[in-house]
C-alpha positions in Angstrom: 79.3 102.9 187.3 80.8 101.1 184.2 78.1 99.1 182.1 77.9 95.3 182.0 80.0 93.6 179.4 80.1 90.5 178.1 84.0 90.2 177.7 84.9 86.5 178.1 88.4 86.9 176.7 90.3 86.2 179.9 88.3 82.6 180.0 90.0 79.7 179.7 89.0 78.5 176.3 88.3 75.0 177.3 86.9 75.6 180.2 82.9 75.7 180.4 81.2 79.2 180.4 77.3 79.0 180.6 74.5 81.3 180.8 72.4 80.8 183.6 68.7 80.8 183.3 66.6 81.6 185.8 62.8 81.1 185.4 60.4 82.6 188.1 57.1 82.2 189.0 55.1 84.8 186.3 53.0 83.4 183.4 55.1 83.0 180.2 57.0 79.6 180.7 56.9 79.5 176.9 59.4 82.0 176.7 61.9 80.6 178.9 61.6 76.9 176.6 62.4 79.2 173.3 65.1 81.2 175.3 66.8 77.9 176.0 66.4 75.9 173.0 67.6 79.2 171.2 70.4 78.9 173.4 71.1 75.3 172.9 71.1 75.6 168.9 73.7 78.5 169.4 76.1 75.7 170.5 75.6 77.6 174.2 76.0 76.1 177.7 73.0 76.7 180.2 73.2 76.8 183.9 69.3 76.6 185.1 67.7 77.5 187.7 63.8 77.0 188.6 62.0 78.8 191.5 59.9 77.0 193.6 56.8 79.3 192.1 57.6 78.8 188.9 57.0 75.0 189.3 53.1 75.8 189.8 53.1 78.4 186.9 55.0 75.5 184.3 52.1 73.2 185.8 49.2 75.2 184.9 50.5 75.9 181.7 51.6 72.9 180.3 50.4 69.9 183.0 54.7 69.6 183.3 55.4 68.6 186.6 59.6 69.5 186.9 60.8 67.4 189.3 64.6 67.9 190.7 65.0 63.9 190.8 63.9 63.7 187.3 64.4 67.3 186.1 66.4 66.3 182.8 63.3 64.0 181.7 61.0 66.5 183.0 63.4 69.3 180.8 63.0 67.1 177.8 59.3 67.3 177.8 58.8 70.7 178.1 61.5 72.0 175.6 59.8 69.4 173.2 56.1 70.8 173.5 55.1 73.9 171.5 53.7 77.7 172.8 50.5 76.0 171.4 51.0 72.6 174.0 51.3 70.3 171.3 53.6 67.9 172.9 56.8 66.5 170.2 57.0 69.6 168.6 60.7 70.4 168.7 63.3 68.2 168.5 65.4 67.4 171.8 68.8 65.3 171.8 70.5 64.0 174.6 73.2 65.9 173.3 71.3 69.0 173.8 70.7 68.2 177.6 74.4 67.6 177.9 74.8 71.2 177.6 72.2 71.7 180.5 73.6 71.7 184.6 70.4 72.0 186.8 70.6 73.9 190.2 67.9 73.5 192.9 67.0 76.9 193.9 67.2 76.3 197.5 70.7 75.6 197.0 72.3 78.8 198.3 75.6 76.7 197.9 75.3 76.2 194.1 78.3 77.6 192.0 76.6 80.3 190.3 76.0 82.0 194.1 79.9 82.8 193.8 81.5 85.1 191.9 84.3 83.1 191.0 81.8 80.8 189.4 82.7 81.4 185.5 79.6 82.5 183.6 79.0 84.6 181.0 75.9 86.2 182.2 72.2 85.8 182.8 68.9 85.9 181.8 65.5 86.1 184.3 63.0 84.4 181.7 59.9 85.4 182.2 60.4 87.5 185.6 57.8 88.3 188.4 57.7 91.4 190.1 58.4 89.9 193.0 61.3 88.4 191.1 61.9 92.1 190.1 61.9 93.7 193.4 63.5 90.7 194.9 66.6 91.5 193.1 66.2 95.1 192.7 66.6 95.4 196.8 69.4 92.7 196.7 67.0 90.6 198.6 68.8 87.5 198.0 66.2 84.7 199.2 66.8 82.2 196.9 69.4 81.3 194.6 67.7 83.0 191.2 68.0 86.6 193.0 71.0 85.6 194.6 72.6 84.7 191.3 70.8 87.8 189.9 72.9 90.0 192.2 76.4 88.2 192.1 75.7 88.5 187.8 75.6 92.8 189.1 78.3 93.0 191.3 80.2 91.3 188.8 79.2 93.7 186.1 77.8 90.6 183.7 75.3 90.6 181.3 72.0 90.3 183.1 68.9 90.1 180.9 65.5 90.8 182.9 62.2 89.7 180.9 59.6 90.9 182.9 56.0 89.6 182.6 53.4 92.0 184.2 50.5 94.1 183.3 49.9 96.9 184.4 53.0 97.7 186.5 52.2 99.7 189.5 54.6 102.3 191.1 56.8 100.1 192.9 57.7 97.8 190.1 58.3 100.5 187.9 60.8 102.3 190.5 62.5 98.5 191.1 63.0 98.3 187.5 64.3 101.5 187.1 67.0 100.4 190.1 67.9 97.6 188.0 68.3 100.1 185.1 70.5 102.2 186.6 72.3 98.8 188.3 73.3 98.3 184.1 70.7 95.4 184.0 69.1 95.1 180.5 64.8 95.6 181.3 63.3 93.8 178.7 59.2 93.1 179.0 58.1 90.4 177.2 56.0 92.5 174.7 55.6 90.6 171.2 55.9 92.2 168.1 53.6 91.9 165.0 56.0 93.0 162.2 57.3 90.1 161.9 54.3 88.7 160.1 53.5 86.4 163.3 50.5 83.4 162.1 51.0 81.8 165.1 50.8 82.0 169.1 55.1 80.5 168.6 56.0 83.0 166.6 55.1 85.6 169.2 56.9 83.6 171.9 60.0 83.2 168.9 59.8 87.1 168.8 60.3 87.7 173.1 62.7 85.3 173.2 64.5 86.2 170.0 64.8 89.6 171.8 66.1 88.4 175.1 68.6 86.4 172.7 70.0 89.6 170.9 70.2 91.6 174.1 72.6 88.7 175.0 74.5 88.6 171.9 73.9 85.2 171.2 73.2 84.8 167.6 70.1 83.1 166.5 66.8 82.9 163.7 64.0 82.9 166.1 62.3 86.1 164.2 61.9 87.9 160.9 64.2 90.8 161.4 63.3 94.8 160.5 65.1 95.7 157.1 63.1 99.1 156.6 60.7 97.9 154.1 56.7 97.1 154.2 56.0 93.2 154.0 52.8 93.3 153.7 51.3 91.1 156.5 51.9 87.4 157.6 54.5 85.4 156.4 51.3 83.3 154.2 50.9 86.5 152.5 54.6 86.8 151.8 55.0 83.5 150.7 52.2 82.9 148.6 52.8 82.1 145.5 52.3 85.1 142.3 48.8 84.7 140.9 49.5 83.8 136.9 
């Protein structure tokens, strides 16, 4: 099997090519807000999609109730608030929810659920095992998996963020199917080298990740040069004694 690509050359150049997001129902909806306002800032159009569980997870973690009659207002809240929920902490334009089409994901008619449906790819932001094993087994019950499987048979760029721990047997063998399907596996497992000082920059450092093994160019993290630092980015900043 050839591997995914992420050739959009044959694209119409004026025609719009998003990424579609889809967000599940696992713990981590802090991940999915940096994912998309990384993508945003990248000058990227986003295709969304929320599962119905997900709704419930976005609730208990940030009191966010997204609505599909009011999504782009309920959108705006949630990409403003920080990993910390300190609401108002990022900037959000109107021009930045221009970029954003919303897709209810009981709508197996949606144009992402066809593979004529120009995309460049997508991303499963944070992803459930049931999510995992959903799409692994071409299960199809919604349109997030069924997306997930017309981004495989279409050999795009499909970015899977899985949020679990411990993984049990199953899982493991599902992700291993996705794997081999030429699906990029990528657990959301923060990094500390980056001199992190706060809960955002872990959630910068995930979602950074998922952004690179999209190629979409961004400065969500401190990137590895081969050379010590020394700790946090206070003690890298700090000022020389005199």
């Amino acid at each position: 099997m050839e591997p995914p690509h992420n050739d959009t050359s044959k694209q119409d150049p004026g025609r719009r090519c998003p990424w579609v997001v889809g967000i599940s129902g696992a713990s981590g909806t802090p991940y999915a807000a940096s994912v998309l306002r990384g993508l945003l800032a990248a000058g990227e159009a986003v295709d969304l999609i929320v599962s119905r569980a997900s709704r419930l997870t976005l609730l208990d973690e940030t009191g966010i109730a997204f609505r599909d009659a009011h999504w782009r207002a309920d959108l705006r809240e949630w990409l403003a608030r920080g990993a910390d929920g300190k609401p108002g902490t990022f900037p959000v334009t109107e021009a930045d929810l221009a970029e954003v089409r919303y897709w209810p994901a009981g709508d197996l008619a949606a144009g992402p659920s066809s593979g004529s449906y120009p995309v460049k790819g997508m991303l499963i932001v944070p992803a459930s095992t049931a999510c995992v094993a959903g799409v692994a087994l071409g299960l199809s019950k919604d349109l997030l998996q069924r997306v997930a499987s017309v981004t495989l048979k279409e050999r795009r760029r499909l970015v899977v963020a899985v949020r679990e721990t411990p993984l049990n047997g199953p899982t493991l063998k599902h992700l291993v199917t996705l794997d081999e399907a030429g699906a990029v596996v990528l657990p959301a497992s923060p990094a500390f080298y980056a001199g992190a000082t706060h809960i955002q920059d872990l959630v910068d450092f995930v979602a950074g990740r998922v952004l690179d093994a999209a190629e979409v160019p961004h400065g969500l993290y401190r990137r590895w040069e081969g050379e010590l630092r020394g700790g946090s980015k206070e003690v890298e900043e700090a000022p020389e004694a005199p």
